[in-house]
N, C-alpha and C positions, 0 to 999 in steps of 0.2 A: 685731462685738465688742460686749460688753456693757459695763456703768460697769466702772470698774476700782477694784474695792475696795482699801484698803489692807490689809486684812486678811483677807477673806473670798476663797472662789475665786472666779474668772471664767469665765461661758461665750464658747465661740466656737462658730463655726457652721462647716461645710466646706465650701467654695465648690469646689475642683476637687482631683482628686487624678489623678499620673500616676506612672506606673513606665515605666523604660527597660530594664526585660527583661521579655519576654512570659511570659504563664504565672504572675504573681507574682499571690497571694491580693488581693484586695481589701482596703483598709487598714478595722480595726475601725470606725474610725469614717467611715460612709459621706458620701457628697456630700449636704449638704441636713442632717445631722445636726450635734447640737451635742459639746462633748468640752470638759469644765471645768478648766481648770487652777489649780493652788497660788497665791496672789498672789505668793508671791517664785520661782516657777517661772521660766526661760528665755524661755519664752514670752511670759509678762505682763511680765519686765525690760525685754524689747525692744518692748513696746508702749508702756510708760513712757517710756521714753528717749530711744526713738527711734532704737536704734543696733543694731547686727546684734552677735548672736551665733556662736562659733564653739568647739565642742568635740571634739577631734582623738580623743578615745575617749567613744564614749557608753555612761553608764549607766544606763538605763532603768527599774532597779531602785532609783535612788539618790533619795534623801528629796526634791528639786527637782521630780520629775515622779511624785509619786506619783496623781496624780487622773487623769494624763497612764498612767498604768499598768494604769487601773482593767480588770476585765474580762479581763482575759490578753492585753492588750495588749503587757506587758511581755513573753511569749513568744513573742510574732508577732514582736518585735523578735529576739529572741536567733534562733528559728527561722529567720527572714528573715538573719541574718547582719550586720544591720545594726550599722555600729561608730562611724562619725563622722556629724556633724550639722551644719548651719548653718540657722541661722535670721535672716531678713530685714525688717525690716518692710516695708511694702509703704505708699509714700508719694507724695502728688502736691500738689502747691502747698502745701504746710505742712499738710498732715491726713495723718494715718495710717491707712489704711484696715484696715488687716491685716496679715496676716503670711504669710511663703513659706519652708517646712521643706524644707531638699534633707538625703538621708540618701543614706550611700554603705553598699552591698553588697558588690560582686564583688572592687574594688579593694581590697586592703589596706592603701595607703597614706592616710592620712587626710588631709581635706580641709588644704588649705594656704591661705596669704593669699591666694594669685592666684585660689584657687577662690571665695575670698570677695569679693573686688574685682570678681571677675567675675559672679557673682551678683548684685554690688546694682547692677551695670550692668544687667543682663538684668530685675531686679525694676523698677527706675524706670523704664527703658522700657514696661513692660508697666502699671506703676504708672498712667501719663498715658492708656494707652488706658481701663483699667476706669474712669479718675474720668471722661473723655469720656462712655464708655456711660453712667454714673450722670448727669452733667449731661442727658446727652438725651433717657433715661428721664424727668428731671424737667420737661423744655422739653415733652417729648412729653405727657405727662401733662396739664398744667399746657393745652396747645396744644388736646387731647382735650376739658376741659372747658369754657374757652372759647369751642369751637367750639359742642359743644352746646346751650351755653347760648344761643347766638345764631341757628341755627336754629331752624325755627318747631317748637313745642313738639306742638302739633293745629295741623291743618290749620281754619280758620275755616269754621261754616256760610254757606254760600248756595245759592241756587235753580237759578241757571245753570247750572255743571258737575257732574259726579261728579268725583271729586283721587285722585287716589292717589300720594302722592310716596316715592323707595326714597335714598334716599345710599347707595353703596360704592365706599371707595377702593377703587385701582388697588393700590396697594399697604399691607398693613396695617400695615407699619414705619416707608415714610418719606409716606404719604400723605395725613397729613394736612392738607388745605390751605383753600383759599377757595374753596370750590364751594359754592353757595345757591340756593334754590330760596323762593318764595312763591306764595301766595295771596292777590289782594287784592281783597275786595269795595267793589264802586264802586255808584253811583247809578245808579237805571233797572233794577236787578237784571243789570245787567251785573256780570264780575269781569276781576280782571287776573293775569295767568299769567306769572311771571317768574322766569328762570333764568339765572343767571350766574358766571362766576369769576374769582380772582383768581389772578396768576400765581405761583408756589413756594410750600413749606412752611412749615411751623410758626407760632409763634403770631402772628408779622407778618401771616402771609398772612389766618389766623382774624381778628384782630382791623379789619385794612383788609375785608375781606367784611363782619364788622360794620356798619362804616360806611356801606357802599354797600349795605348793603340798607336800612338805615335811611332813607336818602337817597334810596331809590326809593318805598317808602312815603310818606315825605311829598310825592316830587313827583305818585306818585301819587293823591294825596287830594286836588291841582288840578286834577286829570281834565282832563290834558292828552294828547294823542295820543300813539302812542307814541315817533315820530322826534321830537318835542317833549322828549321825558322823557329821554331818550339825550342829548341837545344839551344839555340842564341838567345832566344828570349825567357828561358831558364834560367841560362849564368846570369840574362841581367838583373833579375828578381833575386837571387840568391848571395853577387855580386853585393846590390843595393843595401840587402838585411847585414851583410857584413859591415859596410863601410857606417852604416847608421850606428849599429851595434858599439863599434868605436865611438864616433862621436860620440855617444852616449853613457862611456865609461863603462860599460857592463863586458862579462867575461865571454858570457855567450852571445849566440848570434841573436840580434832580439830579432821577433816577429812581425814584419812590417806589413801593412797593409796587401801590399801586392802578391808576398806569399802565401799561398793555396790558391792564386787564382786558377779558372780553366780557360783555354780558349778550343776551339776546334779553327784547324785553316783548311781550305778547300782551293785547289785548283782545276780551273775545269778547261778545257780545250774544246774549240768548237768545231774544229777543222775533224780529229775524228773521232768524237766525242764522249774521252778519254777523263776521267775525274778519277785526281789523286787529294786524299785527303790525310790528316793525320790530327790527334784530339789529343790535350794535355788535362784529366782531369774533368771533363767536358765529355757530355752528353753526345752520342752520336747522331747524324742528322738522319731525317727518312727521305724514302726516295716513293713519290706515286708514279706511279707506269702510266704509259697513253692511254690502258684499261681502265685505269682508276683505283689500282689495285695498290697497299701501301707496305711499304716493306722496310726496314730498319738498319741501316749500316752494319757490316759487323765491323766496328774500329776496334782497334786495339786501344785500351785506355793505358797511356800511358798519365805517371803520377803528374797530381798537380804542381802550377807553375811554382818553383823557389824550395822546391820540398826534397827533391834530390830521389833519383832510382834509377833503370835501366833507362836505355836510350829507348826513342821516341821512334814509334814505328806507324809505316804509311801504309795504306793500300787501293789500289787503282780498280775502279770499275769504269764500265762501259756505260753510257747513260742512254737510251734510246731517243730521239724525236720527238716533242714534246712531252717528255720527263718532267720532275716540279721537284728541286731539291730543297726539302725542308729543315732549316739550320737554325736551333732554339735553345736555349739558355734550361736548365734543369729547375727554372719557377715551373715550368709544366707539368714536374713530374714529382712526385711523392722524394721526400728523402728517409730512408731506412728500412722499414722490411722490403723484400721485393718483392712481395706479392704486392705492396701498394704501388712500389715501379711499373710491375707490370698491369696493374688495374688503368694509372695511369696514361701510359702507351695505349692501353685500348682507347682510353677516350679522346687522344691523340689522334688515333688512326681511326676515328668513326670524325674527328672533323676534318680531317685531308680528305674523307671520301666522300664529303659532300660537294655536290657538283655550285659551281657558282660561275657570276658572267665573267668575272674579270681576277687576275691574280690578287689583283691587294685586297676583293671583297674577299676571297680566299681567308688571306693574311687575315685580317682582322677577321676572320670567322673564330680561327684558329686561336 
């Protein structure tokens, strides 16, 4: 809906239109188009006011819907057979989004109270679903740039690796969440390779990934190992759930976003090409050989971030000369039986072993 002039006409736009006998014309004015009505028209009264309308003979011809007429509209009406009308507005927590026109054809009898009582049953139910979709188009949106904004915008030069990093959700409606990826260069022309996520949707889940990657940046700027960095950024996930826990008057620790995340950290040495990695939780990464040949970390999984177990343990490989360290979030892999883990992983390891011209067409293969 547009302003609602006191004087002047108003546009609306047409969001959905349906007929309950097949075969009937499409209505003049299509879905997606707009159609201006009179300011003291039926239509703008019951935007005003907020109350449903109801006319037991409609005159389509008559001075109240003349803009509503424009076009030979007012003929599709006569031709159509169309005789009574209700009009609805379409309302959900105190806003008025719009409006729901039921017009009757076939039957002769024209619409009655019950038909109208029953209608604005049928509109408010449906009312609370479209303001839902509008609220989470906005959470979604709002959760979209967020996220953006807090992954890395370019990947950072250094000497060490070639990077080529891809994000895509799993699913493009409700997937957007806490999955993060870095680069971070360290001293000695070493870098640090780190991938991780946080558990659910929306902008909770964007905004706690914020955190923790922040939080991995700075601990890794103490160029600490990397079961080191995972064990600080434990306490501060576990740390967090407690002090929230308080504020919140509750006895136990509550559950905050950030705990159960995973991340994996990788540090890789170029000088003698030495990779120490360590995983909280978190998927371990594969390595292809200069053969092409793909092979699977054996990490040690220690538990996820904020959840509490044994210390966090690392292990060093040697990476050969053009090696390709592939570092991925667990959307690639099945969650629960392992045979569909491992069904998974194969189809991991048949696109690492596809040959391509350039690492990021790789990436995005994968």
């Amino acid at each position: 809906a547009g302003p609602l002039s006191d004087t002047g006409p108003v546009p609306l736009r047409r969001a959905g239109h349906r007929s309950g006998t097949e075969r009937v014309p499409e209505a003049v004015v299509g879905i997606g188009e707009v159609v201006t009505y009179p300011a003291g028209s039926p239509p703008i009264r019951c935007l005003r006011t907020a109350r449903s309308w109801r006319a037991e003979r409609l005159d389509p011809l008559g001075e109240a819907w003349t803009e509503h007429a424009r076009g030979g509209r007012a003929a599709i009406f006569l031709e159509l057979g169309l005789h009574s009308v209700m009009i609805v507005p379409i309302r959900a927590r105190g806003v008025t989004l719009g409006l729901t026109t039921f017009f009757r054809r076939h039957r002769q009898e024209p619409f009655e109270e019950d038909d109208l009582n029953l209608a604005e049953d049928l509109v408010s139910r449906a009312a609370v679903c479209v303001d839902n979709a509008r609220r989470y188009t906005r959470e979604r949106d709002a959760a979209l740039v967020l996220q953006r904004s807090l992954l890395p915008h370019q990947l950072p030069e250094q000497d060490a690796v070639e990077v080529s990093a891809c994000y895509r959700p799993a699913d493009e409606l409700t997937g957007l969440g806490g999955d993060w990826y870095d680069v971070i260069p360290l001293s000695g022309a070493r870098v640090a390779l780190v991938v991780g996520e946080v558990p659910g949707h929306g902008i909770d889940a964007a905004a706690a990934m914020g955190r923790l990657r922040t939080a991995v940046r700075t601990l890794a700027l103490l160029d600490l190992p990397p079961e080191e960095v995972l064990a600080h950024l434990d306490d501060l996930v576990a740390r967090s759930a407690r002090e929230e826990a308080v504020q919140m008057g509750v006895e136990e620790a509550a559950i905050t976003q950030s705990v159960g995340s995973g991340c994996v950290y990788v540090i890789y040495d170029p000088v003698d090409g030495q990779c120490t990695m360590a995983a909280a939780g978190h998927p371990a990464p594969a390595v292809v050989r200069p053969d092409g040949g793909v092979t699977f970390v054996d990490l040690p999984q220690g538990a996820p971030l904020g959840v509490g177990g044994p210390p966090f343990e690392s292990v060093e490989l040697a990476l050969a000369a053009d090696s390709t360290l592939a570092l991925h979030t667990d959307g690639l892999l099945a969650h629960g039986d392992d045979w569909a883990i491992d069904a998974d992983r194969d189809r991991l390891r048949a696109a690492l072993e596809r040959r391509a011209a350039s690492l990021e067409l790789r990436c995005r293969t994968v």
